[in-house]
C-alpha positions as CSV (number, residue, x, y, z in Angstrom):
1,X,0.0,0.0,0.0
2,X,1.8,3.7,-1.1
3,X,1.2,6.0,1.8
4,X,0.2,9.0,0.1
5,X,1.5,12.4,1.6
6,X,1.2,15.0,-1.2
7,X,0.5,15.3,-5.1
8,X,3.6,13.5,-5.9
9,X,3.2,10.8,-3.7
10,X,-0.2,10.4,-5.3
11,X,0.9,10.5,-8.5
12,X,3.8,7.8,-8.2
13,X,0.3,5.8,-6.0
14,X,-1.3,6.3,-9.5
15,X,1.3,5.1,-11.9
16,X,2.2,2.0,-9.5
17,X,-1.5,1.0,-9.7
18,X,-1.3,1.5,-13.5
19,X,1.2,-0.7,-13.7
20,X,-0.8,-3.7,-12.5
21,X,-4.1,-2.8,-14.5
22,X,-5.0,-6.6,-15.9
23,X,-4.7,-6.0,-19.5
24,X,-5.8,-9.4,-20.2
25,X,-8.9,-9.1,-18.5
26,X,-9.7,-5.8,-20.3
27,X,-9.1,-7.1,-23.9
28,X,-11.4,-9.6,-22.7
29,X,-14.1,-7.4,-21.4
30,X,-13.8,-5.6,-25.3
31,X,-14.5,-8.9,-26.8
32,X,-17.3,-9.2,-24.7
33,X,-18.6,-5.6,-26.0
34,X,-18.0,-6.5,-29.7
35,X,-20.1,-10.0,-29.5
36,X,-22.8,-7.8,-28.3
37,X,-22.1,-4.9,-31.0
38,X,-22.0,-7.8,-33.6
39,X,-25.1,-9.5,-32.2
40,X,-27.3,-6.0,-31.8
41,X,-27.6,-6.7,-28.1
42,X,-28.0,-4.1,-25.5
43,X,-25.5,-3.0,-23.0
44,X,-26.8,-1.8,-19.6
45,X,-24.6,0.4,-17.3
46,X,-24.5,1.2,-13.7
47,X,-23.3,2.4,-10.3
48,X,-23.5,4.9,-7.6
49,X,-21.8,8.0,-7.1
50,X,-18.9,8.7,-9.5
51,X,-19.5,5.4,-11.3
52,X,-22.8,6.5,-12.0
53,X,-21.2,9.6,-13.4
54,X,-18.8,6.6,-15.3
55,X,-21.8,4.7,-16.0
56,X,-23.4,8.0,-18.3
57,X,-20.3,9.0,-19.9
58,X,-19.0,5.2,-20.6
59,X,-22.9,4.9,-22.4
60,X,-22.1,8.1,-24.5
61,X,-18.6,6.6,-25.4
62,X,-20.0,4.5,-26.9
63,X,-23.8,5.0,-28.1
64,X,-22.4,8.6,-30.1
65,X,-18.3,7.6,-30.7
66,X,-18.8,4.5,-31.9
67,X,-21.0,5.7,-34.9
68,X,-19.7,5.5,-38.4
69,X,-22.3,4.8,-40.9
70,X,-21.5,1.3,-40.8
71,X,-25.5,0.6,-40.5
72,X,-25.3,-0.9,-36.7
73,X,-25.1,0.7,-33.6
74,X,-24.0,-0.1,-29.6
75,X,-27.3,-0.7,-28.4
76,X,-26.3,1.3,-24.7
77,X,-28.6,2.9,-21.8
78,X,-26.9,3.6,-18.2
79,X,-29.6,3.2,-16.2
80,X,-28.3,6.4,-13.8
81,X,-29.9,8.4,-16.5
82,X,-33.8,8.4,-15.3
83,X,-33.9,10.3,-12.5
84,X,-37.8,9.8,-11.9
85,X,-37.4,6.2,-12.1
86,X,-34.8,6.0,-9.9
87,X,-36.1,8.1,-7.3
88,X,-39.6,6.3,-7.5
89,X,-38.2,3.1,-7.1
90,X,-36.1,4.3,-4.0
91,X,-39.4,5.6,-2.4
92,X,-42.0,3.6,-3.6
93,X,-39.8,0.4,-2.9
94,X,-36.2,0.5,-1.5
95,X,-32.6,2.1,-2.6
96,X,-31.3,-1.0,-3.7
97,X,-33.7,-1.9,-5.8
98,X,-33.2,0.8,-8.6
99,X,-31.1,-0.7,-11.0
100,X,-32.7,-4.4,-10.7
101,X,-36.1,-3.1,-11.7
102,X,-35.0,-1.1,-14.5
103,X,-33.1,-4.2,-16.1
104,X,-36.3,-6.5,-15.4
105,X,-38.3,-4.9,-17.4
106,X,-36.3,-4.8,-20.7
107,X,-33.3,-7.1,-19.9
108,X,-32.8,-10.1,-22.6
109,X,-30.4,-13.4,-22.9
110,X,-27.2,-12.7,-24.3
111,X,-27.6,-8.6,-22.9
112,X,-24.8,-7.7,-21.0
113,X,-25.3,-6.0,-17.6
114,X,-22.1,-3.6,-17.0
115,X,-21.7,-3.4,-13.2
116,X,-19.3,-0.1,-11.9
117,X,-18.5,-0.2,-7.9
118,X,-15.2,0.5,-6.5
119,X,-15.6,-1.2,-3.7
120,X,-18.0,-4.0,-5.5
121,X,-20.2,-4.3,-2.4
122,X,-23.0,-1.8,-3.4
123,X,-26.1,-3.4,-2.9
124,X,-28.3,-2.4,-5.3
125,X,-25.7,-3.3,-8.1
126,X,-25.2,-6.1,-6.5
127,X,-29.5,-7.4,-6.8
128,X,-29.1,-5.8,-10.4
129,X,-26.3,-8.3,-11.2
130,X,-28.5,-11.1,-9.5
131,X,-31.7,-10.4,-11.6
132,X,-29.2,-9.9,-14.8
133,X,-28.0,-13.8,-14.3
134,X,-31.7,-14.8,-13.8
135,X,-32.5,-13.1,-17.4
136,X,-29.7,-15.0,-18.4
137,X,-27.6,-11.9,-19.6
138,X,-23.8,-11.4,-19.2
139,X,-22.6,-10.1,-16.6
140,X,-18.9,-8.0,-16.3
141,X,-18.0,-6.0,-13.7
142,X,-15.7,-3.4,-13.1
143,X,-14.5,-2.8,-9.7
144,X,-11.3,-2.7,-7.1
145,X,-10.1,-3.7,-3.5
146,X,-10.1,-7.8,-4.2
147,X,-13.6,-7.3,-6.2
148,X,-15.8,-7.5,-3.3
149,X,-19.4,-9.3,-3.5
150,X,-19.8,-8.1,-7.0
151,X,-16.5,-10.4,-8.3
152,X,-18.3,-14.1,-8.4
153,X,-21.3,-12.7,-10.0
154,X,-19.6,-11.4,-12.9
155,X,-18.4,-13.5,-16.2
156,X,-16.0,-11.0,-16.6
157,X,-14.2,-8.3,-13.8
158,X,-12.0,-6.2,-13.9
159,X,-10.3,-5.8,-10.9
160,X,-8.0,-2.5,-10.2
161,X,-5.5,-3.7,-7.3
162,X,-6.1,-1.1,-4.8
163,X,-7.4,-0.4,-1.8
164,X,-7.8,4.0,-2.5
165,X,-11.3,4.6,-3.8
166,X,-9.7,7.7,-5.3
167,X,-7.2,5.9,-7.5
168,X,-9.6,3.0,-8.4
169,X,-12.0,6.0,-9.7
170,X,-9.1,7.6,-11.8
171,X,-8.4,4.0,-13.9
172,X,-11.6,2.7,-13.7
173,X,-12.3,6.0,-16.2
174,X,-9.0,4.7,-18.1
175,X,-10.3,1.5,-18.4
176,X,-13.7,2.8,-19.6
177,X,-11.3,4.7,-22.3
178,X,-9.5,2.1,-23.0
179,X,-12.5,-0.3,-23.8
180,X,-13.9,2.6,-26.0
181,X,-10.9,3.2,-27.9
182,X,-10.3,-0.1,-28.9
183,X,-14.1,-0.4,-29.3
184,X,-14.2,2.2,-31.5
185,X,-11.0,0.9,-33.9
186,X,-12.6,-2.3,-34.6
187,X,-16.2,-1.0,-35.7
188,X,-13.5,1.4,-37.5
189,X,-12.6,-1.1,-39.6
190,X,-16.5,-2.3,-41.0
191,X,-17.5,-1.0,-44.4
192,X,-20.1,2.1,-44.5
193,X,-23.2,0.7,-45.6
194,X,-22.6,4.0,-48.5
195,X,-20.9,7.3,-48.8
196,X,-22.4,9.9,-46.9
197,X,-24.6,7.4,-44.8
198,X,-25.1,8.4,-41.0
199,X,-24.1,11.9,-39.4
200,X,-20.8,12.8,-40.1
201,X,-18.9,13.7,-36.9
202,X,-16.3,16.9,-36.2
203,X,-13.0,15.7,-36.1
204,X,-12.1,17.3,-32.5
205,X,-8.0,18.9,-32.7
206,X,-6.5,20.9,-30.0
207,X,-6.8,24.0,-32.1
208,X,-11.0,23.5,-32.1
């Protein structure tokens, strides 16, 4: 464990922990997003806190950046986005049941239910990952500490080897990157359906 004093110390935390991000289990987690791309399936994301912040941006990763007139698109909804069904769920019913409800009514077979926790002991992601294995969907996680409750009901997990919620948060957002980018470069690689089909997107530089 890095005993962190001051910015540098929690920068040299930070590159330490990078160092042990399992790239194996990532690349995995991207095939896992691809068989659902290829397949039209849908991918539902979720957490609390600043992975429900990751759960939004990871879903507009890749519903918007992934689009390039190819003819298909990620089938994605983070399910931190309904605020009124969240909060009626949480007072009509209980907290924990706000992502498992959502997925019930609209989770399929083969979906795959995206679980964010650092700590991977939240329990409402943790009866959404329970009601996603009923549906029979896939389930990946995306967590840290040793993977808490969350680990052993994931097909997939990625684990970040730390026990700082801040670092955790930090590469669980360059994980979510990481899985986009090289999302992104294999849909890349499929033939437009035609010239000119689908929106065409601004090229972002520093100078814009």
């Amino acid at each position: 464990m890095n005993v962190i004093r001051d910015c540098p110390s929690y920068f040299e935390a930070l590159g330490n922990t990078l160092e042990k991000i399992p790239h194996a289990d990532v690349e995995g987690v991207v095939n896992l997003l691809m068989t659902a791309f290829e397949s039209q399936r849908t991918v539902f994301l979720f957490g609390n806190g600043g992975s429900a912040a990751l759960a939004s941006h990871f879903a507009c990763d890749l519903g918007k950046g992934t689009a390039n007139g190819s003819g298909k698109r990620f089938r994605v909804i983070a399910l931190t986005d309904n605020v009124p069904v969240m909060t009626a769920w949480a007072n009509d019913s209980h907290y924990e049941d706000i992502f498992s409800e959502q997925l019930i009514n609209f989770v399929c077979p083969k979906d795959i239910a995206f679980a964010i926790s650092a700590s991977g002991n939240s329990s409402n992601v943790i009866k959404a990952l329970v009601a996603a294995r009923r549906a029979r969907a896939t389930t990946v996680g995306l967590t840290g500490f040793a993977g808490g409750k969350m680990k052993p009901l994931c097909d997939a997990c990625i684990v970040i080897p730390s026990d700082n919620m801040q670092l955790i948060e930090d590469l669980h957002l360059s994980v979510a990157h990481a899985l986009f980018t090289c999302v992104k470069q294999r849909i890349s690689q499929l033939p437009p359906l035609q010239q000119g089909s689908g929106p065409r997107l601004i090229r972002r530089s520093a100078g814009r």
